[in-house]
C-alpha positions in Angstrom: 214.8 54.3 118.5 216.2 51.4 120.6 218.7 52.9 123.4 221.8 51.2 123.3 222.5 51.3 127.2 225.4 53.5 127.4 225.9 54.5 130.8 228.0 58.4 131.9 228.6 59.0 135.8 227.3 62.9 135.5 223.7 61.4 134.2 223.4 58.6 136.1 222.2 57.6 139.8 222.0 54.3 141.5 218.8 53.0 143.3 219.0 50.7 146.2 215.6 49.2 146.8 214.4 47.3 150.4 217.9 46.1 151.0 216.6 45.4 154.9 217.5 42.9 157.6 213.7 41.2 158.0 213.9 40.2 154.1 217.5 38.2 155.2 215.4 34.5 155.9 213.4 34.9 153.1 214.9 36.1 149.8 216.9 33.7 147.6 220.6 34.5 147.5 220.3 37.5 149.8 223.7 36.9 151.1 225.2 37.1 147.5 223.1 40.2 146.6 224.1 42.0 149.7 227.5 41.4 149.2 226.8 42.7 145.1 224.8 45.7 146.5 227.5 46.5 148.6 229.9 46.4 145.6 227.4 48.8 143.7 227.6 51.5 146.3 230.9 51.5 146.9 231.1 52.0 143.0 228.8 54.6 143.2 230.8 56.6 145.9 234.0 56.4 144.1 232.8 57.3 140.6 230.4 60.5 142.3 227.4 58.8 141.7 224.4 59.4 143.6 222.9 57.0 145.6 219.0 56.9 146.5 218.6 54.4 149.1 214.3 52.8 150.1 213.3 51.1 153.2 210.0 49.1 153.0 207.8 50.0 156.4 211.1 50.2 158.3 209.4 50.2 161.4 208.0 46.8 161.0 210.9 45.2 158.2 214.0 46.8 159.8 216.8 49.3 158.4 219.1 48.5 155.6 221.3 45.9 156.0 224.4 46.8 158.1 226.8 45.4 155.1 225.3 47.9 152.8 227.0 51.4 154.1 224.4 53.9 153.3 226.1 56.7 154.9 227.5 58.1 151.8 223.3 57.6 150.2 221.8 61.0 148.8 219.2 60.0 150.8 217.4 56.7 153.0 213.6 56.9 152.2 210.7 54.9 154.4 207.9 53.9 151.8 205.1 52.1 151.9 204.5 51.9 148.6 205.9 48.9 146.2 208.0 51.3 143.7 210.2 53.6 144.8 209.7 56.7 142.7 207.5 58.4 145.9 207.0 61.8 146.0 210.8 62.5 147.6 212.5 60.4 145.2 210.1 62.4 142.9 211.3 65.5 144.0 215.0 64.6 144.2 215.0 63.7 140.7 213.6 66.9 139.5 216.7 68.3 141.1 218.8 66.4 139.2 217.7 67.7 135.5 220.3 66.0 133.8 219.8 62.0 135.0 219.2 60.1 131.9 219.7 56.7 133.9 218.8 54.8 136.8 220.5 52.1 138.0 218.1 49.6 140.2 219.0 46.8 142.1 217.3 45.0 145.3 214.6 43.4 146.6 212.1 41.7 145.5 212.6 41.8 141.5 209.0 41.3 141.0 207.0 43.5 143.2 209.8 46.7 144.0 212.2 46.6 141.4 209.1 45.9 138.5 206.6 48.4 139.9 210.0 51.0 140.4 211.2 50.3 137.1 208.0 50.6 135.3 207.5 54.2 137.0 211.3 55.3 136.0 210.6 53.9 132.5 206.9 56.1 132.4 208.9 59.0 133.4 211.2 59.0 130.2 214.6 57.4 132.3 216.6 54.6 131.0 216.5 51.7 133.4 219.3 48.9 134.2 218.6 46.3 136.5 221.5 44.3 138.4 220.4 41.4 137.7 223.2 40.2 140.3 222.2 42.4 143.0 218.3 41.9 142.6 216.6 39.1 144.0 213.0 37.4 145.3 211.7 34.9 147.6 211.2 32.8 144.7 213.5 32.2 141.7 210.0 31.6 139.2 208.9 35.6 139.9 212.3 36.5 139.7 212.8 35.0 136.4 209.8 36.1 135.2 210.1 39.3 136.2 213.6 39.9 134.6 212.3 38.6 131.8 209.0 41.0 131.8 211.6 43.8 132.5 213.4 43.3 129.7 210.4 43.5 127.4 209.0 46.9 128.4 212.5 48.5 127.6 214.8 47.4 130.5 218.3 46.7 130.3 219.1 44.1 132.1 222.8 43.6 133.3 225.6 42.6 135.8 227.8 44.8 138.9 230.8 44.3 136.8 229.3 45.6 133.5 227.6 48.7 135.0 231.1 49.3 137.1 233.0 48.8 134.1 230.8 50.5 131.4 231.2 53.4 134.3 234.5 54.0 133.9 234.9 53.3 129.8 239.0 53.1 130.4 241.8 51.5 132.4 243.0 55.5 132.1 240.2 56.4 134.5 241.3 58.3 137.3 238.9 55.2 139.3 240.1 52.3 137.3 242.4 50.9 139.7 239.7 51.3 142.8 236.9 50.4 141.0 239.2 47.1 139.5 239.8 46.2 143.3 236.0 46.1 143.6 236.2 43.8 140.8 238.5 41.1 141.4 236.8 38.6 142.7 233.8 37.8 140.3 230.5 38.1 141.9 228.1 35.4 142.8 226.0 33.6 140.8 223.2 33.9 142.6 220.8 31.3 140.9 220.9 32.9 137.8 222.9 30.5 135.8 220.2 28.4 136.9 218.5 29.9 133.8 220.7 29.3 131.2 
């Protein structure tokens, strides 16, 4: 059966991937998906949403971008491995039992984000990727790589969807905050490049 995408707060957590200073020169749009990640988390925070936060070889690539506040983050994880889902990511999800979805935004959409999603995916987890908060150094492997997503059972989406989806009614206790977080549309970030 097809999943139709619905997103609930109590079964869902956010992943931040590789959102790190020494990617800043080099990913397309950065700025825009920074500013979209930051958006996300905030989200996250408000609605009770747990936030699992990666750092490529932060020795040699840096910490996580000072505009993305990851103190309120379940946790900050160094890797060295392309997907997240390492064994403390692993073992924090076994400790949520009832997280149906992930939602996965970063960098770069076709290494991270692909090789993270594909693991989530294998594990039984529904998987929706930013596609405004996820970006590469080049805008044919991120293309390509949404795309690819998509096929193997992805759901790929926008901040404002997920956000919105998140709170289902303008009678959420969150509405109004989350609506604030809203009000200016996010970049574009090269994606209507595609249409």
């Amino acid at each position: 059966m097809t999943s139709l995408g619905n997103l609930v707060a109590s079964s869902t957590v956010f992943f931040c991937c590789d959102m790190q200073e020494r990617f800043r020169p080099a990913i397309k749009y950065f700025g825009d998906i920074i500013s979209v990640g930051q958006r996300l988390v905030q989200g996250a925070h408000l609605l009770g949403i747990p936030v699992i936060v990666t750092e490529q070889y932060p020795k040699g690539l840096g910490s996580t971008v000072a505009e993305i506040d990851v103190t309120t983050a379940r946790m900050v994880v160094p890797k060295t491995k392309f997907s997240m889902v390492v064994p403390v990511v692993e073992d924090a999800l076994n400790e949520m039992p009832g997280v149906q979805s992930v939602v996965l935004f970063g960098v770069e959409t076709h290494v991270c984000i692909q090789q993270t999603a594909l693991d989530l995916i294998g594990r039984g987890l529904e998987v929706h990727i930013v596609a405004d908060a996820t970006s590469s150094r080049s805008m044919m492997d991120r293309m390509f790589a949404l795309e690819r997503l998509a096929r193997t059972g992805s759901i790929i989406t926008t901040s404002e969807a997920i956000l919105l989806q998140l709170v289902a009614d303008k009678d959420h206790p969150h509405f109004k905050e989350i609506q604030s977080l809203i009000k200016a549309s996010a970049p574009e970030s090269g994606l209507l490049s595609k249409v």
